[in-house]
C-alpha positions as a Markdown table, in Angstrom:
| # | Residue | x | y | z |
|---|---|---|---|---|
| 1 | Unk | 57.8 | 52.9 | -8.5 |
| 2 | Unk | 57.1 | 51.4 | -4.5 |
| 3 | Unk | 60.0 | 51.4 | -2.0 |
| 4 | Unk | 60.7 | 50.5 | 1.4 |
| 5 | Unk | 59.7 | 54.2 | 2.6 |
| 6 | Unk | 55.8 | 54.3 | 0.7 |
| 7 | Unk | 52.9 | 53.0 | 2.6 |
| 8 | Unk | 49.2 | 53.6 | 1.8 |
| 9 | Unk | 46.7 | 55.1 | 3.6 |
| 10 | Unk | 42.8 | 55.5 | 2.5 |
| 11 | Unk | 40.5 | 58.5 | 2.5 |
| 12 | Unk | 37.6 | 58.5 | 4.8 |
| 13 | Unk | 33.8 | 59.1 | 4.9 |
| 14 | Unk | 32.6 | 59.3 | 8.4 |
| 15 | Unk | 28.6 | 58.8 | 8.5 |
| 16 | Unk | 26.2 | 59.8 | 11.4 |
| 17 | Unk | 24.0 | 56.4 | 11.9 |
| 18 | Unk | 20.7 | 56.8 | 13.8 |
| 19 | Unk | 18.9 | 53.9 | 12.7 |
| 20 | Unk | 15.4 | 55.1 | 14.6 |
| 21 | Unk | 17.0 | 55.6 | 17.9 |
| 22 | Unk | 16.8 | 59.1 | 19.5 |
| 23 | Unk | 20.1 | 60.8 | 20.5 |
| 24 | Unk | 20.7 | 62.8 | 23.7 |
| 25 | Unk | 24.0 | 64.9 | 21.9 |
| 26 | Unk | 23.1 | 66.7 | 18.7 |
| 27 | Unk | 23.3 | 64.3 | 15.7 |
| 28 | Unk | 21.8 | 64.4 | 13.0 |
| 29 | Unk | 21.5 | 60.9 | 10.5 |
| 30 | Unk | 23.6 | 61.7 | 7.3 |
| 31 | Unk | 25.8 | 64.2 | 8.7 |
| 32 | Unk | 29.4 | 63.6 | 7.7 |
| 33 | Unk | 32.7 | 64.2 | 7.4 |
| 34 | Unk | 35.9 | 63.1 | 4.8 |
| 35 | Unk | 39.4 | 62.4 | 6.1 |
| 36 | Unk | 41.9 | 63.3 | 3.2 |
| 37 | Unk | 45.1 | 62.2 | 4.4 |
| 38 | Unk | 45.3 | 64.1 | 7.5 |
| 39 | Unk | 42.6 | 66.7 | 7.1 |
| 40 | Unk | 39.2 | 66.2 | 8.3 |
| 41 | Unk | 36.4 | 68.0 | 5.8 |
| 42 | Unk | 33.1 | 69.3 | 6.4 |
| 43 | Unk | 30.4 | 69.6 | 4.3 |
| 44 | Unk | 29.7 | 73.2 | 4.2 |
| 45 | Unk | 26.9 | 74.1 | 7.7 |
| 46 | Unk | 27.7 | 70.3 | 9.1 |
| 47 | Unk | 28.7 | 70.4 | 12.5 |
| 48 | Unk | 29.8 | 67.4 | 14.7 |
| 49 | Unk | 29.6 | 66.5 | 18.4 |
| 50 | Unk | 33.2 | 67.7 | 20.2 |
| 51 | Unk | 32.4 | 64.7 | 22.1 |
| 52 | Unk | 31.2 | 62.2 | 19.3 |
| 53 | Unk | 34.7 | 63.8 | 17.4 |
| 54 | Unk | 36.8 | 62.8 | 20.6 |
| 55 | Unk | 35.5 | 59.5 | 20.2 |
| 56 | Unk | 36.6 | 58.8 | 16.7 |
| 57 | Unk | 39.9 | 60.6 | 16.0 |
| 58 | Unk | 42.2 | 58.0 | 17.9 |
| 59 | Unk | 40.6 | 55.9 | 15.5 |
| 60 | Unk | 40.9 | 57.4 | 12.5 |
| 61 | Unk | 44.4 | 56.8 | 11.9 |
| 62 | Unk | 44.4 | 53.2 | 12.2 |
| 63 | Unk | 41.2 | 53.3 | 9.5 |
| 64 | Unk | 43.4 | 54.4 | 7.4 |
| 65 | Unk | 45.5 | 51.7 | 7.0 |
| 66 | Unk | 45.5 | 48.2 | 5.7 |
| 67 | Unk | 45.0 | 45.7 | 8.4 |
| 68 | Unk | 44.7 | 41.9 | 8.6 |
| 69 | Unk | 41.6 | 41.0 | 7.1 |
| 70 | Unk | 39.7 | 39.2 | 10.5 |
| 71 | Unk | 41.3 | 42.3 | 12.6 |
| 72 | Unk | 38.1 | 44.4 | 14.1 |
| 73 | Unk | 39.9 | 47.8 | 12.9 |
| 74 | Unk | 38.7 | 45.9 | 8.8 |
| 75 | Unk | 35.9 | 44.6 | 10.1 |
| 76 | Unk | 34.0 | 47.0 | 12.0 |
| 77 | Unk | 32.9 | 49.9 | 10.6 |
| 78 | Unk | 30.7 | 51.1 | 13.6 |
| 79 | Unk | 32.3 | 53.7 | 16.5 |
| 80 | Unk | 30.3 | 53.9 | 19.6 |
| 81 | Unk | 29.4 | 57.5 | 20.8 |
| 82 | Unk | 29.9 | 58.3 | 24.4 |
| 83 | Unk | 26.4 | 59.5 | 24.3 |
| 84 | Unk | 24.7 | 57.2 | 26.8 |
| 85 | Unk | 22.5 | 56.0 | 23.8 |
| 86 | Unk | 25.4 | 54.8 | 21.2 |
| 87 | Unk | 24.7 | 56.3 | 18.5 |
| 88 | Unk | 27.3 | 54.7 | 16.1 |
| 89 | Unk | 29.3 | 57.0 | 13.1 |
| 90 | Unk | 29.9 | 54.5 | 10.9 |
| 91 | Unk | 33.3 | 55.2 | 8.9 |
| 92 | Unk | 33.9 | 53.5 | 5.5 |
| 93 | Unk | 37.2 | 53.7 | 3.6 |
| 94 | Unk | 37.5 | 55.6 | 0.3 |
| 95 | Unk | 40.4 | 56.3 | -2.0 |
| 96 | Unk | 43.3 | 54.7 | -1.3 |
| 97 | Unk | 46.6 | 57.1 | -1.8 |
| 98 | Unk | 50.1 | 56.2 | -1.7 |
| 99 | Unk | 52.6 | 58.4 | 0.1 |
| 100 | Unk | 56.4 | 58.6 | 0.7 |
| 101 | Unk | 57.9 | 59.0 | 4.2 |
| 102 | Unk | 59.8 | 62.0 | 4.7 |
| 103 | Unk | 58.0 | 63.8 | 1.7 |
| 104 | Unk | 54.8 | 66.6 | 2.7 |
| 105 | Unk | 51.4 | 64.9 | 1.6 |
| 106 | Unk | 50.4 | 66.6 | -2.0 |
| 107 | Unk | 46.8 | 66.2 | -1.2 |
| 108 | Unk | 47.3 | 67.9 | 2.4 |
């Protein structure tokens, strides 16, 4: 049963996009990452970018969530990379889970 105090928030798949151009960080296309409710998950032997990751975790949060449906946070799925190229992660929503304020996440 919903209350007042549940809100939703959807798992994440964050995808390294090349499409042909040439990066100056390390990135490698196909290299990704899941965010599970607050955890971020590697494949085993990925590795990420400090800097691309800097980019993309104040936006992670706000992925999460449900947002008006002409907003840019539902309709952009591309994060540019500080590298001076732009090589863009893409993220794309997954799961959606339901959770309880006040209550420790049982997927965390």
């Amino acid at each position: 049963m919903s209350n007042q105090e549940d809100f939703w928030l959807y798992d994440l798949e964050v995808e390294t996009v090349l499409e042909g151009r040439t990066p100056v960080c390390r990135h490698i296309e196909g290299e990704k990452f899941r965010v599970e409710g607050e955890n971020l998950i590697f494949p085993e032997h990925q590795k990420i970018s400090m800097y691309a990751l800097a980019a993309i975790l104040p936006l992670l949060t706000a992925k999460q969530r449900e947002t008006a449906p002409h907003d840019w946070m539902t309709t952009d799925a591309e994060i540019a990379c500080p590298d001076p190229l732009e090589i863009e992660p893409k993220v794309f929503p997954q799961l959606i889970l339901r959770f309880h304020n006040g209550q420790p996440c049982q997927k965390c």
